[in-house]
N, C-alpha and C positions, 0 to 999 in steps of 0.2 A: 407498447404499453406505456413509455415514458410519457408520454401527452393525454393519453386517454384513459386512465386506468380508475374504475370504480371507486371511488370513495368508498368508507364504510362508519358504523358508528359503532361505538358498543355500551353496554349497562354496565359497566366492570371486565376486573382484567379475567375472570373466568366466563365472559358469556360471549356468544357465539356471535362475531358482528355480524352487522344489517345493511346489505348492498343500500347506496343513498342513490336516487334516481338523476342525479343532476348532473354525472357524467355517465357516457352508456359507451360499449365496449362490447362486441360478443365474449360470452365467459370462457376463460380458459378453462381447460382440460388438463386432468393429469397426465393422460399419455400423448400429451403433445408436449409439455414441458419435462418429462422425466429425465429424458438423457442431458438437459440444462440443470435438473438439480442435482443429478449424478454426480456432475462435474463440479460444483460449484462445492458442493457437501465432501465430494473426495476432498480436493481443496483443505477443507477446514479438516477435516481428517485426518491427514497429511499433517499438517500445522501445528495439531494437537498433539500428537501422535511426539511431535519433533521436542514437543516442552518436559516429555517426560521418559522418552525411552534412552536420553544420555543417560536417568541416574544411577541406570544397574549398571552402565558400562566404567562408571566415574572410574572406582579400582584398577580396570584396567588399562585405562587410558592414565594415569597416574604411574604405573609400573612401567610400561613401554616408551612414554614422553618422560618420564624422569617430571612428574608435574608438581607442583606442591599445592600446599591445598587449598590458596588463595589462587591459584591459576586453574585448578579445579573448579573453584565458585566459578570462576568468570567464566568458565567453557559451558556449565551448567545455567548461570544467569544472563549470561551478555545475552542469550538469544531474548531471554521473557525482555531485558531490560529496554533493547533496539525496538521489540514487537510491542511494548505497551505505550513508548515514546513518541513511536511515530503510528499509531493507530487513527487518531483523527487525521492527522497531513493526510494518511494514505484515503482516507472517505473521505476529504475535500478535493483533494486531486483526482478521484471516480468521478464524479461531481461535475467538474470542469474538464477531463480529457474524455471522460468514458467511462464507462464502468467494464465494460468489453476490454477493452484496451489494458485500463491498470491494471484489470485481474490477472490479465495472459501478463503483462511485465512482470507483476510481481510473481508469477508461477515460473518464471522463466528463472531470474534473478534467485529466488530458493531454492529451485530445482541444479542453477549452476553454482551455489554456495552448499549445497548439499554436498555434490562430487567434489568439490576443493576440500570440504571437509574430512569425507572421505582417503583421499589422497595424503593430506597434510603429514608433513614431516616432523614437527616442532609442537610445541604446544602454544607458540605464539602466533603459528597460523593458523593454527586452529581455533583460538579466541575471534581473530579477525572474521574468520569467515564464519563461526557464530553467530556476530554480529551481523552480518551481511546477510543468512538466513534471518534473523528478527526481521531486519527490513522487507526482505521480499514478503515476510506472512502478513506486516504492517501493508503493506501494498494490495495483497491481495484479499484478504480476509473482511474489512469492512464493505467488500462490494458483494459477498456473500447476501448479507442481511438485504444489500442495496435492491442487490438481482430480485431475489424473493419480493422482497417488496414491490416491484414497480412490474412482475413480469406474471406475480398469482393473484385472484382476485380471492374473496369471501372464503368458501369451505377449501376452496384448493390452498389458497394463503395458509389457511391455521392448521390442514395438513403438512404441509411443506417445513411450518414451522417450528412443528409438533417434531418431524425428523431432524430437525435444524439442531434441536434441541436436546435427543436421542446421541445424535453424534459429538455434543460436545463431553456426556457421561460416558460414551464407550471409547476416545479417545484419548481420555486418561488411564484407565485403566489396562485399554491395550498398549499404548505406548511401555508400562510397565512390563505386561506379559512379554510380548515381542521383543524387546528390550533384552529379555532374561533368555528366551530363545536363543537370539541372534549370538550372546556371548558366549551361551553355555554350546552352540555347537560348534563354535570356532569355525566358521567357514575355511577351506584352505589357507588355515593358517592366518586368518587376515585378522582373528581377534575382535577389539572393539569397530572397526569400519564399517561393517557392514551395516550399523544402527545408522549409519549416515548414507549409506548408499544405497541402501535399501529406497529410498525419497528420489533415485535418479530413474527408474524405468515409470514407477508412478507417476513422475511429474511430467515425463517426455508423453505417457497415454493420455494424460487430463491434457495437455498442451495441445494436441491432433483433434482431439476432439471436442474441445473449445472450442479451437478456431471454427469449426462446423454448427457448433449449436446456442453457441452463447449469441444472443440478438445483441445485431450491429448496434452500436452508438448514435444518437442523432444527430444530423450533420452541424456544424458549428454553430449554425446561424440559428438553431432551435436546442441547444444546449444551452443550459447555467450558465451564466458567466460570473459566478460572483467573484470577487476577490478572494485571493488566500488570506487574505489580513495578517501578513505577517509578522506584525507585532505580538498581533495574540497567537499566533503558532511558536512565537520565542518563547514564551513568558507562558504558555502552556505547557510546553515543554520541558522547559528549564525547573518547571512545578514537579512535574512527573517524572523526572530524570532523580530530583532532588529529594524525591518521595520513594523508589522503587532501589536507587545502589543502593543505601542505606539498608533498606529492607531485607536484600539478598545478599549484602558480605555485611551486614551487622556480626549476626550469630558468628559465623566463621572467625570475626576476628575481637567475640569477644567485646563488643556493644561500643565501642571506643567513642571517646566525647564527640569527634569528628561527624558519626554516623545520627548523635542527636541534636547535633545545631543543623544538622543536614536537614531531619525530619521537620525543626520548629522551620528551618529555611522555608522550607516546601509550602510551609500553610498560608507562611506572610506573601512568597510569589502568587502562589493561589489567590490568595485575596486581591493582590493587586491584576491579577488576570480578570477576577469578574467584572474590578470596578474600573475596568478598559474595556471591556466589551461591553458592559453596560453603557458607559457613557457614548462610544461607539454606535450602538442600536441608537442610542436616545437621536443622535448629529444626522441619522439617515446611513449609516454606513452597513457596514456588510461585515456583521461580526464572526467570528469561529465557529459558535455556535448559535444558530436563531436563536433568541431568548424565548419564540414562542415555541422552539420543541421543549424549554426546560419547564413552560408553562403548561407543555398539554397535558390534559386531565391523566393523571396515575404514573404521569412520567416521573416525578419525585418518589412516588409509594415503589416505580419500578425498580428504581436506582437503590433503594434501602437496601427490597427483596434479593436483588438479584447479586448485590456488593455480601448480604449475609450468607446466601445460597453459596457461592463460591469460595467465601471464608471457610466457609464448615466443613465445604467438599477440601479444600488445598488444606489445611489443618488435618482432616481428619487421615487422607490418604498419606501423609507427610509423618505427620507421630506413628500413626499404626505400620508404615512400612519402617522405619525405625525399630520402632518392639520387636516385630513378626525377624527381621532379618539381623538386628542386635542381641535383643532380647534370647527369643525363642529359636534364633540360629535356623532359619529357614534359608533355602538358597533364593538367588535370584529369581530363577523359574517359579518356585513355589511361592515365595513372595507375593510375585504378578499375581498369580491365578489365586492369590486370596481375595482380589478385589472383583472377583468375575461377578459374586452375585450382585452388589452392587451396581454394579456398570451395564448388567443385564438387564435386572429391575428396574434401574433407571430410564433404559432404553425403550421397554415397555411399558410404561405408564406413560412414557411422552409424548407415544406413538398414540395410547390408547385415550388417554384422559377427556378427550371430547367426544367421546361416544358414551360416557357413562351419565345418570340422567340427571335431566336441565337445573334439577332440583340442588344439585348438589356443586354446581359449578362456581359458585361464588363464595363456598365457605372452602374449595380445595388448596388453597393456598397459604392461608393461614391454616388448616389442619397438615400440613405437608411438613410447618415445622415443626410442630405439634408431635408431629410421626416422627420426625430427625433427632428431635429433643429424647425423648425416649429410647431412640435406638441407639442414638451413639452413646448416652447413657447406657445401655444394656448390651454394646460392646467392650466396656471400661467393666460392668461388673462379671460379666460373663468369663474375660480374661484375669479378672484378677484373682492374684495367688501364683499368678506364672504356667497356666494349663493352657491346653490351645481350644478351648471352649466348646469341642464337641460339634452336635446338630446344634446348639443353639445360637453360637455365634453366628452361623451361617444367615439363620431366621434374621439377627440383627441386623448383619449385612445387607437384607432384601429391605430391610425396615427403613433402612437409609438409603439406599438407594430409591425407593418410593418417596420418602419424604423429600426428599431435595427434587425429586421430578416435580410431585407439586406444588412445591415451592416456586419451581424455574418456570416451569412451561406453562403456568396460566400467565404470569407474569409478563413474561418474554411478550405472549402472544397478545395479552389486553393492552400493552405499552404501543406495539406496534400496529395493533388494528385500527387504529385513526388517522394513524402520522399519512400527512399529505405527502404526495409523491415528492415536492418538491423537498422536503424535507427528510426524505428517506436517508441520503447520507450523512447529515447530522443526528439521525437520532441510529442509526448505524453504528457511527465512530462510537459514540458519547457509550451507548450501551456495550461496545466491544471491547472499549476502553475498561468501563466499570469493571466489567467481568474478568480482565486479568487484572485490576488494582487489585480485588478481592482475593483472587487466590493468591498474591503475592503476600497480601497481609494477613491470610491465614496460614500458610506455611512459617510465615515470618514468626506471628506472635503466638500459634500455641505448637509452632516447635522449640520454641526458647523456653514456654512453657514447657515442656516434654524433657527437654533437654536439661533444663536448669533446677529439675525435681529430682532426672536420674542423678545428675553431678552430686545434690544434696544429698542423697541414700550412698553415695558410693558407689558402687563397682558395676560398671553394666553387668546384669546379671537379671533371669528370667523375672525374679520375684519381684528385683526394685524396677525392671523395666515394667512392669506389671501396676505398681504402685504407682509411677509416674505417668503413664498411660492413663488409669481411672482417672486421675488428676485432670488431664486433659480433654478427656471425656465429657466429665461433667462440664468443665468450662464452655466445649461445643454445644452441652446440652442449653446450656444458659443463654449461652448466642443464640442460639434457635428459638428458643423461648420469645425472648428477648426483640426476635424481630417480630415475632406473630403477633406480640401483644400492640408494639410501636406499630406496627400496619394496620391492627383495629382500630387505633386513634387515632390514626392520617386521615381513613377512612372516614368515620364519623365525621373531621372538620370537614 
């Protein structure tokens, strides 16, 4: 499919694209590619799964390691920090080796930073090989989107993507559960490990069966060859490195002036990254990112939705499992499975959204924040007073988990339904990337929120966590708001 694969077009990001006759391809099938998106989708699963099932074990990996709680942040961030830095390298490097190739490396590479994790004696190798897991997910995970793209055509495509999309909501949420599992049963004795080693028989089954089903690479001489442009992978990076520590050992230590000349740093490298790739495009060169994926129609409106959809979610899961396990003294285990109905809900509507009718497909995403707005609103009021909110919280839980599906998944899918093949790994990274900026900066700034209302009230305790909660709440709501209304006026221009 790398050479021949169907163009499409679409009316917006919720309508169904339209095979374009000017490349032709017999049409794929879903049960000829399934055991390729098995594999690709476990992957990201896996990946997801990794970003969030340290945080119940953090305690105990702190008591055992002797850790403190600036080497705690880093065993819980070094992985987002490695996995969001080198996100695009790894979808320019698919690009030019393979996307077959970098996948299996990078499954390989997180699968053996997984078991060093596991094993680690210290909590200084275990930062290390934290790190060394971000890299393998940065490795592998942009070729996810790659695969999908170059390998589904038309209905099987915004199927495919529709699940793509499914596994990014229930990989949070499981990560949490599993997480809570794995410590509360103490495997023989092994305590927090197993959250790490759990990822070494998964990764060795996805690896065997890869190698079988994932389509070969094409041979050199009809591959990409563009340049890495190294300069702009410095100065991109250096942008997002300088944008993301800050963000995840800010709170921890306390917002230190360090962490906000870090952030203004970020915007000024930033800027000077566009106006070198820009000038780059202009000379004929071969910049980081095409300028024309940042041009294709909804790719701007995509990056808004999908940077708010991802605040809202990393925020919302971030403050509420704080309350729920601070606050309202839930344990680990029950913590997780507070987030099932969301992650469930989420999963079904991502799955389901393009069978519902045609009539309604291009107002589902702005009504998804619409729905987010209101529910996480009406998890803040449901909880407040310090009660665990009965059947109705639950209701809200589904409420947000719906919303944020149609937020993501029309999005996701109208961003991606044009993008030319040759451009599949740039608009890959670019959107892989967005979506952990996003959760980084909604964990960041309304748990500081969250945090810095409880400290105000005083004593963690159910009522003030309760009150600082609502606080947070609203603020998601307003974010959601907020983005539905900026998406109808993108639109209109």
């Amino acid at each position: 499919m790398l050479d021949g694969m169907t163009t499409t077009a679409s009316t917006g990001p919720g309508s169904a694209p339209v095979p374009s006759p000017a490349i032709s391809e017999a049409p794929t099938t879903d049960n000829r590619h399934r055991p390729l998106l098995a594999v690709v989708l476990g992957a990201q699963f896996m990946a997801l799964l990794d970003v969030f099932i340290v945080n119940v074990a953090a305690p105990t990996i702190g008591t055992e390691l002797h850790a403190s709680g600036a080497d705690l942040q880093l065993v819980i961030a070094g992985y987002a920090i490695t996995y969001s830095v080198l996100l695009i390298t790894g979808a320019r490097l698919g690009e030019r080796l393979g996307h077959r190739r970098v996948h299996l490396a990078g499954l390989v590479l997180f699968t053996a930073a997984s078991l060093a994790c596991g094993l680690a004696q210290g909590v200084t190798e275990l930062i290390v090989f934290r790190l060394a897991q971000g890299a393998g997910s940065a490795l592998m995970i942009p070729q996810v989107l790659s695969l999908i793209q170059r390998t589904f055509t038309g209905e099987s495509r915004a199927r495919a993507l529709g699940a793509y999309t499914a596994v990014l909501a229930t990989g949070a949420a499981a990560g949490q559960v599993l997480g809570g599992v794995l410590v509360s049963a103490d495997l023989f004795g092994t305590g927090w490990r197993p959250v790490f080693l759990v990822n070494v028989p998964v990764g060795a089954v996805l690896l065997a069966v890869g190698r079988r089903v994932l389509p070969p690479d094409p041979t050199p001489g009809r591959r990409q060859r563009r340049g890495l442009d190294l300069p702009g992978l410095v100065l991109l990076g250096a942008a997002v490195s300088l944008f993301t520590v800050p963000l995840v050992l800010g709170q921890e230590q306390d917002w230190p002036l360090w962490s906000w000349l870090s952030l203004t740093a970020s915007a000024v490298v930033f800027a000077l990254f566009c106006g070198y790739e820009s000038r780059l495009a202009r000379r004929g060169g071969t910049p980081l990112i095409a300028p024309r994926v940042l041009r294709h129609p909804g790719m701007g409106l995509a990056v808004l939705r999908i940077l708010a959809v991802m605040a809202v979610n990393g925020g919302f899961l971030f403050a509420l499992t704080l309350h729920v396990q601070g606050g309202l003294g839930f344990s680990a285990l029950r913590a997780g499975l507070t987030f099932a109905p969301t992650a469930v809900v989420f999963g079904l509507v991502g799955l389901t959204w393009r069978r519902w009718p045609a009539s309604w497909q291009r107002v589902l995403a702005p009504a998804g924040f619409w729905l987010s707005a209101l529910s996480v609103a009406g998890v803040g009021l449901v909880l407040d007073g310090g009660g665990d909110g009965g059947v109705l919280v639950y209701v809200a839980y589904a409420g947000v988990g719906a919303g944020l599906a149609l937020g993501f998944s029309p999005t996701l899918t109208g961003a991606l339904a044009t993008v030319r093949p040759e451009d599949a790994a740039d608009a890959s990274g670019l959107l892989a990337t967005v979506t952990q900026l996003g959760q980084l900066t909604g964990v960041a700034v309304f748990g500081t929120l969250f945090l810095n209302r409880v400290e105000s009230l005083g004593a963690f305790e159910a009522y003030t966590s309760a009150e600082a909660l609502l606080a947070c709440m609203f603020a998601l709501a307003g974010t959601a708001a907020a983005a539905a209304v900026s998406g109808l006026v993108l639109r209109r221009r």
